[in-house]
C-alpha positions as a Python dict, from the first residue, in 0.01 Angstrom:
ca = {
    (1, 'X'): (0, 0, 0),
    (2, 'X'): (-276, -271, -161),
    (3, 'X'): (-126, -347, -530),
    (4, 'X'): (-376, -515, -795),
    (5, 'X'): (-57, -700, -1001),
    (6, 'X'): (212, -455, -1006),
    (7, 'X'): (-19, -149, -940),
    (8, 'X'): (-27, 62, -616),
    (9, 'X'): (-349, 136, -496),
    (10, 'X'): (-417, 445, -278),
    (11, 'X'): (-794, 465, -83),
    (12, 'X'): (-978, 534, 198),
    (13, 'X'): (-1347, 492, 358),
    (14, 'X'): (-1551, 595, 590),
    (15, 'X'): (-1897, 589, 705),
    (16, 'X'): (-2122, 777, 972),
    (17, 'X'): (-2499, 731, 1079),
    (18, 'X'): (-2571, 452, 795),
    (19, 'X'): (-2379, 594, 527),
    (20, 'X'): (-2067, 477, 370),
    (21, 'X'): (-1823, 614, 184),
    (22, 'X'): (-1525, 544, -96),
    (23, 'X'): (-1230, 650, -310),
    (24, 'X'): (-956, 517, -434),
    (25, 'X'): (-713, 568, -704),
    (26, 'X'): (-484, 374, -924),
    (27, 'X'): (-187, 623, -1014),
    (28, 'X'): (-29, 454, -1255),
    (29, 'X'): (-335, 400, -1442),
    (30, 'X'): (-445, 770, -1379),
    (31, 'X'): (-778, 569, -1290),
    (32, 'X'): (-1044, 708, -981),
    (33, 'X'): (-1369, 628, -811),
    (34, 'X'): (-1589, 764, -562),
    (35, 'X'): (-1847, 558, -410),
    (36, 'X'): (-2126, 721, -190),
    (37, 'X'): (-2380, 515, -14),
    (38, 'X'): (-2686, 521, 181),
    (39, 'X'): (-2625, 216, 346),
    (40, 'X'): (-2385, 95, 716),
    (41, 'X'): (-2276, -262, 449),
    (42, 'X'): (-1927, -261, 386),
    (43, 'X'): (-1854, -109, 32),
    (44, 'X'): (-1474, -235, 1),
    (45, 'X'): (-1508, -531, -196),
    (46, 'X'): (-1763, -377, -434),
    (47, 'X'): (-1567, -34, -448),
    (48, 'X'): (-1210, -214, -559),
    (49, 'X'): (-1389, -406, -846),
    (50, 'X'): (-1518, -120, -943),
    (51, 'X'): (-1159, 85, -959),
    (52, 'X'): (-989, -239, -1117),
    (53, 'X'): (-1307, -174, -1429),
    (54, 'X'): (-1101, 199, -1545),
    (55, 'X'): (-770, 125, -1448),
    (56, 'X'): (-745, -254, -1631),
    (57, 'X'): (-1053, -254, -1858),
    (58, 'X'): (-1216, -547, -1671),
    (59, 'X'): (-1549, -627, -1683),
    (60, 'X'): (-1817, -517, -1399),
    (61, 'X'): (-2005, -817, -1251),
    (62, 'X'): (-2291, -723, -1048),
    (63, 'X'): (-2482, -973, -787),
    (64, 'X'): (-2191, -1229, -742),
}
């Protein structure tokens, strides 16, 4: 399982005819997100930032 520090991270995607999809959960931190997109990009880099925001209190940077 993916870990952020000590953390185990549970997700999965998926995407079909230009959309993507998201989730993931951070157990320990009783943390979740959904992500639902109308696009064929790759969400997973976006999608883990945004889980890490909940579960750590981090802050959301947008447009890297």
């Amino acid at each position: 399982m993916p870990r952020f520090g000590a953390a185990e991270q549970l997700w999965h995607n998926g995407g079909t005819g230009g959309f993507r999809s998201w989730v993931g959960f951070i157990p320990q931190r009783r943390a979740g997100v959904v992500v639902l997109s109308n696009t064929a990009r790759p969400l997973d880099g976006g999608a883990f930032d945004l889980l890490r925001v909940p579960a750590f209190g981090g802050e959301l940077r947008i447009g890297r």
